[in-house]
PATORDREN-361717 format. One record per atom (N, C-alpha, C, O, CB): residue in three letters; x, y, z. Coordinates in steps of 0.1 Angstrom, whole numbers, plus 5000, padded with zeros to 4 digits. Each point is the difference from the previous one (the first is absolute). Glycine has a CB too. Layout:
<recs>
alaXYZ...
</recs>
This chain:
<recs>
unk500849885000unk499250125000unk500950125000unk501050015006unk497149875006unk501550214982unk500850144996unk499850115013unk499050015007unk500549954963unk501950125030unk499550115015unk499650104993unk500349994988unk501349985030unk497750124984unk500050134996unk500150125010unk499350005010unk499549894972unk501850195017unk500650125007unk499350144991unk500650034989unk502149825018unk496550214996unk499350164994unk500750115010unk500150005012unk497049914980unk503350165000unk499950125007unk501050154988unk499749984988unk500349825042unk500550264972unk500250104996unk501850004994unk501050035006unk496850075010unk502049834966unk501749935000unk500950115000unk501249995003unk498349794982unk500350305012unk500950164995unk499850105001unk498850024998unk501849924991unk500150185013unk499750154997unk500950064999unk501149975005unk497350045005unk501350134980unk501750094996unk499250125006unk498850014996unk502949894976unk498850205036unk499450154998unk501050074995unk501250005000unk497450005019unk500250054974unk501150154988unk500549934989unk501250024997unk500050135021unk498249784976unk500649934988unk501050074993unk499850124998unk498149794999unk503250054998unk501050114992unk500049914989unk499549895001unk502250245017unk498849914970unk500750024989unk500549944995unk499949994987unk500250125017unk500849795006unk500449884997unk499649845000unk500649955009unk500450234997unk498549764990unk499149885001unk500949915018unk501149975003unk498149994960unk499650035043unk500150005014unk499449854997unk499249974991unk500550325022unk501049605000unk499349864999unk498650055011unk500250065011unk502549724986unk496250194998unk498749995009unk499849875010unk499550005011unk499550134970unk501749755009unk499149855010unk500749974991unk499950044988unk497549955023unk503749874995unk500349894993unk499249875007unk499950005012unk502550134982unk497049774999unk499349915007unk501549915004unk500949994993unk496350024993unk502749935028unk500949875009unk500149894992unk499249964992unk500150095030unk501949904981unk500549864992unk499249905010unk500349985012unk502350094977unk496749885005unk499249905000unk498450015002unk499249925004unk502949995004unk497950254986unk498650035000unk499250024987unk500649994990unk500150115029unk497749924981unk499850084993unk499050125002unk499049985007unk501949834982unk499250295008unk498650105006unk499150054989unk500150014988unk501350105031unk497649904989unk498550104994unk499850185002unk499350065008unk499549705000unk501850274984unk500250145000unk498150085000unk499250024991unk503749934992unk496950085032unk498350024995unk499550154998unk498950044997unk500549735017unk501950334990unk499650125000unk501250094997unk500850005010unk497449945005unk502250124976unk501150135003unk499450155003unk499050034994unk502749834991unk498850215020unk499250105002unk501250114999unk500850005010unk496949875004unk502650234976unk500550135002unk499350105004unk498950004995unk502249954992unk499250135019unk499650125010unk500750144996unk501150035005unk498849785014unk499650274974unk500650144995unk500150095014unk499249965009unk499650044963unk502250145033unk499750075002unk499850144994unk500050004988unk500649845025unk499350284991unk499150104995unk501250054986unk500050124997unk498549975032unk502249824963unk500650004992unk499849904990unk500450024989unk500750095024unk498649794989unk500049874991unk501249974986unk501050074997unk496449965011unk502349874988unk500849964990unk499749914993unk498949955001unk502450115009unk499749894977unk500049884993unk500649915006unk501350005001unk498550104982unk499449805021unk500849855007unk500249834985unk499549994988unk498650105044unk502549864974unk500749894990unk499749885011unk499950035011unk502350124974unk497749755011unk499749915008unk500249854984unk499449984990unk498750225034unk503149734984unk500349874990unk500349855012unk500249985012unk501250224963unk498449725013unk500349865012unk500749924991unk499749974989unk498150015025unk503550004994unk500849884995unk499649894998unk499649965011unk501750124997unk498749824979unk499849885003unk501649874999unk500849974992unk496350144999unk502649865022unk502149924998unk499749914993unk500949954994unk500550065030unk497549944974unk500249874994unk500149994984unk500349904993unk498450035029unk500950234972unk499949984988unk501250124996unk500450024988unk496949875010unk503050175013unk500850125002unk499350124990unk500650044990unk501749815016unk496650204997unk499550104989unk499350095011unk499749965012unk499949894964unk500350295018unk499350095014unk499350054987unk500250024988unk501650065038unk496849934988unk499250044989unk499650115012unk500149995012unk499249784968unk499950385008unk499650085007unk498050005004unk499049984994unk503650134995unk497649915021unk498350005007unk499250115001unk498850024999unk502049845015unk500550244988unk499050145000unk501550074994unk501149995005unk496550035022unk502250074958unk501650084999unk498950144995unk499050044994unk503849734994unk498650295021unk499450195002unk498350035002unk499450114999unk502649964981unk497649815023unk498650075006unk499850135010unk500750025009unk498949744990unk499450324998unk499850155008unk499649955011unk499049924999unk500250254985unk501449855031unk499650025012unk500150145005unk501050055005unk499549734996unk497650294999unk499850104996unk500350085021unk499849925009unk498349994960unk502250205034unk500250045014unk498849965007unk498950014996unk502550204998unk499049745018unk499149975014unk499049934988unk499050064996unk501250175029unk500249624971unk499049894996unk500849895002unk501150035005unk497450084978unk501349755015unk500249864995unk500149964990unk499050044994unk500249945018unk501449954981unk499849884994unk500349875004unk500849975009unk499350174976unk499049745005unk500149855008unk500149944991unk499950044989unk498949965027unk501649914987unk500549864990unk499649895008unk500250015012unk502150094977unk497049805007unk499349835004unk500249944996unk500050024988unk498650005015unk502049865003unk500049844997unk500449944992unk499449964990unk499550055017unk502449954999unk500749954990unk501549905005unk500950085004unk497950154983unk501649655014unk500649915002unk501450024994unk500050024988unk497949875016unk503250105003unk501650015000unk500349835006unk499649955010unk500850374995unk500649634986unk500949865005unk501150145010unk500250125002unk499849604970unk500750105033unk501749985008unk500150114989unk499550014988unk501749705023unk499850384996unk501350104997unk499350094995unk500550115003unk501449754992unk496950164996unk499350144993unk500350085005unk500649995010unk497849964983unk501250185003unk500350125011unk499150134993unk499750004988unk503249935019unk496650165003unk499650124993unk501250105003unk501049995007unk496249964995unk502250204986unk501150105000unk499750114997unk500250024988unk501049845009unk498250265012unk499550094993unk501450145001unk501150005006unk495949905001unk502550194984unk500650135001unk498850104994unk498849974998unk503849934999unk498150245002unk498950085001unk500750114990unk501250015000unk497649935025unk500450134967unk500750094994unk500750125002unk500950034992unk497949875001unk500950185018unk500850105010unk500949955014unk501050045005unk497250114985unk500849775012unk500049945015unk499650095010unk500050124999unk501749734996unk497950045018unk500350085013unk498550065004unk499850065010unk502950024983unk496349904998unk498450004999unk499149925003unk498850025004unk501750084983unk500049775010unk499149875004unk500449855007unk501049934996unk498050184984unk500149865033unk500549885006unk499449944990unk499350044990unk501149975034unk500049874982unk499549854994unk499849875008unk501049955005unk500150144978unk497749865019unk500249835006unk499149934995unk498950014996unk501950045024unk500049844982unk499549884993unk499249895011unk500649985010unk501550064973unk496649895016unk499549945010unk500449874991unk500449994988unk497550195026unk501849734994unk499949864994unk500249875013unk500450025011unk500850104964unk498549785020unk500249875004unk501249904996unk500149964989unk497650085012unk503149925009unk501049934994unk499949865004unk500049995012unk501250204987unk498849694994unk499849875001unk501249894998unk500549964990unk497450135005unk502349885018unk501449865000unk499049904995unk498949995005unk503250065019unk498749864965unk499149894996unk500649875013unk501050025006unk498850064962unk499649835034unk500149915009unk500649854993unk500249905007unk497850255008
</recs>
């Protein structure tokens, strides 16, 4: 039978410029990515948001230069990462928007 562990896998405040690791999933895991959530302040920005895949080695982008407009959100839902994947956001000025990622992570048994 498989464990599962939920709770809150990552967060960057002030996103900068530079592609920042968000969440690498644990060796011998895999997780359920069920919520990301950026947070503007009274400045906002363009955020980037990509996910490694190790097994095929390709990154693909999820959200690139999307408007995160001052004092709003944006969200991103559901979506599954193997062993080693990783997320990676940056931002186009930086220094305007957190970020976190909710999810569930599952040791197979």
């Amino acid at each position: 039978m498989a464990t599962y562990k939920g709770n809150i896998l990552g967060s960057v405040s002030q996103i900068t410029t530079t592609d920042t690791v968000l969440y690498t999933v644990p060796q011998g895991y895999t997780a359920r990515v069920t919520h990301i959530v950026f947070c503007s302040d009274s400045t906002g920005d363009d955020v980037s948001l990509t996910v490694k895949d190790t097994s095929s080695n390709t990154i693909t982008y999820l959200v690139n230069g999307r408007a995160v407009a001052p004092n709003t959100n944006l969200e991103q839902f559901d979506f599954y990462l193997d062993e080693g994947d990783f997320l990676t956001v940056s931002a186009a000025t930086g220094g305007h928007v957190d970020v976190t990622v909710f999810g569930v992570e599952e040791i197979p048994s």
